[in-house]
C-alpha positions in Angstrom: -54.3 91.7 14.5 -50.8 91.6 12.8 -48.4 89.8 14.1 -44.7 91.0 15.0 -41.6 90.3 17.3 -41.7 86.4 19.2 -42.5 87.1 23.1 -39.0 85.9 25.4 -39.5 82.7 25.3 -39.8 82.7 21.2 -43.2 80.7 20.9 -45.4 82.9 19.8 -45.4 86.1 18.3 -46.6 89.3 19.5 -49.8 90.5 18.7 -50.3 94.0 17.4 -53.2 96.4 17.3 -54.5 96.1 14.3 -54.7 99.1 10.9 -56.9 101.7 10.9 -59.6 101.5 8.0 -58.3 101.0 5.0 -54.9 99.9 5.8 -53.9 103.4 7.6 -51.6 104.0 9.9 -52.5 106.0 13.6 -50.7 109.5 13.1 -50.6 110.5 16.4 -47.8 109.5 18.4 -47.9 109.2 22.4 -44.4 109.4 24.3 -43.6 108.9 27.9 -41.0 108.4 30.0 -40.3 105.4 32.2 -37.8 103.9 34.5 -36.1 100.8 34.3 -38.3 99.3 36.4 -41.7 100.5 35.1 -40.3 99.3 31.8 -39.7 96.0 32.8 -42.7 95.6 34.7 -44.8 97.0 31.6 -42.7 94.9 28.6 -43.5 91.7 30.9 -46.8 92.5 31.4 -47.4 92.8 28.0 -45.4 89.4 27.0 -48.0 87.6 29.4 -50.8 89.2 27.7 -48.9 88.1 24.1 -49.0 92.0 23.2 -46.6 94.2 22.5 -45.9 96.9 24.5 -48.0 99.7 22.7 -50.9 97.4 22.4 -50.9 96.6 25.8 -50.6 100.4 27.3 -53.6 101.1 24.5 -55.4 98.6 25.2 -54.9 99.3 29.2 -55.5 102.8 29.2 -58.5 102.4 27.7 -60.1 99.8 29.8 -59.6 101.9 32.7 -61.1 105.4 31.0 -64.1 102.8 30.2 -64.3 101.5 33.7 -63.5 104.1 35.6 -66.2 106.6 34.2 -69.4 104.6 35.3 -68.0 103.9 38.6 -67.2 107.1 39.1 -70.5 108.2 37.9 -72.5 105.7 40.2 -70.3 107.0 43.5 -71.1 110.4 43.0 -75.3 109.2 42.4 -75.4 107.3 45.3 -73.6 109.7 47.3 -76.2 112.1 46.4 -79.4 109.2 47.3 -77.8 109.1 50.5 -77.6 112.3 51.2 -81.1 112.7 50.3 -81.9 109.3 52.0 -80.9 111.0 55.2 -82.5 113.9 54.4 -85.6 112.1 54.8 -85.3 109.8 57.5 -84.3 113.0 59.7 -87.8 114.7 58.7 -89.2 111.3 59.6 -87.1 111.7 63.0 -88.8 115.1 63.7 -92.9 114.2 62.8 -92.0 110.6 65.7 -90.5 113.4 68.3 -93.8 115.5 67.6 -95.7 112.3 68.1 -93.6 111.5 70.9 -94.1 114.8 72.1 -98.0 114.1 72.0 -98.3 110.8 73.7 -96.2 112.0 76.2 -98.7 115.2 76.8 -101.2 112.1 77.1 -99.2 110.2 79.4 -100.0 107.5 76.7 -96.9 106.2 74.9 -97.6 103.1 73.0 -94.8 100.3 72.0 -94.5 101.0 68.5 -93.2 104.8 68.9 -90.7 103.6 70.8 -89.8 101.0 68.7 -90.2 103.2 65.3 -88.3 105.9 67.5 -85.4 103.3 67.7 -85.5 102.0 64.5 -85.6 105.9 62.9 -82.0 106.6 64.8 -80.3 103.5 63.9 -81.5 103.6 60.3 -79.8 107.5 60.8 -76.7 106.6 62.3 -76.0 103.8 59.5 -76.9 105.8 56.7 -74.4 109.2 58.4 -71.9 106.4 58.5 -72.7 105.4 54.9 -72.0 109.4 53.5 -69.0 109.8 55.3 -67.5 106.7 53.9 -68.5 107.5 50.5 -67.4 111.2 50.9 -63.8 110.5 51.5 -63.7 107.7 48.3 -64.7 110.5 46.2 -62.4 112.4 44.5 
């Protein structure tokens, strides 16, 4: 990278991004507007990360369009295995009532219905809990 202006406390100098192929220039320019205090907070930020200003809004933006894609990406797929997670325990929920329903006909109720009958709700409730949660994080 090129170097350019010394950061405030005149040690080093700035780095820049670097040319395009070939020596070229970027001909696109990028404007916004800031206040005094998003400017300060951005021209020191930048001074810590020895870049200068554009650099480090590039370089800043970009990291969070790369980060923020997969992340998004992987809430909205586990939302979804939840959802379907759920879907399937309840169906497992409804064959233990039927067997419930069975044993119960047979006055014959055996320990591990009940236990599986336990486990089946609580394994429900969490996983509810789990696709409420994720709904409201999603955008």
């Amino acid at each position: 990278m090129a170097t350019g202006k010394r950061g405030s406390d005149g040690a080093e100098p700035l780095r820049r991004r670097a040319k395009l192929d070939g020596g070229r220039r970027r001909e696109r320019e990028l404007r916004i507007r800031v206040c005094d205090q998003e400017y300060e907070e951005i021209r020191e930020a930048a001074t810590r990360a020895g870049l200068a200003c554009s650099a480090f809004v590039v370089k800043t933006v970009r990291t969070s369009i790369r980060e923020q894609q997969p992340l998004d990406g992987a809430l909205v797929a586990l939302h979804a295995e939840l959802r379907n997670a759920s879907r399937q325990v309840n169906a497992v929920g409804v064959n233990l009532n039927q067997l419930v329903r069975h044993a119960n006909t047979y006055n014959e109720v055996p320990e591990s219905v009940r236990w599986l009958a336990a486990y089946c709700f609580q394994v429900v409730r969490r996983v509810e809990a789990a696709i409420v949660e994720l709904g409201r994080r999603l955008p």
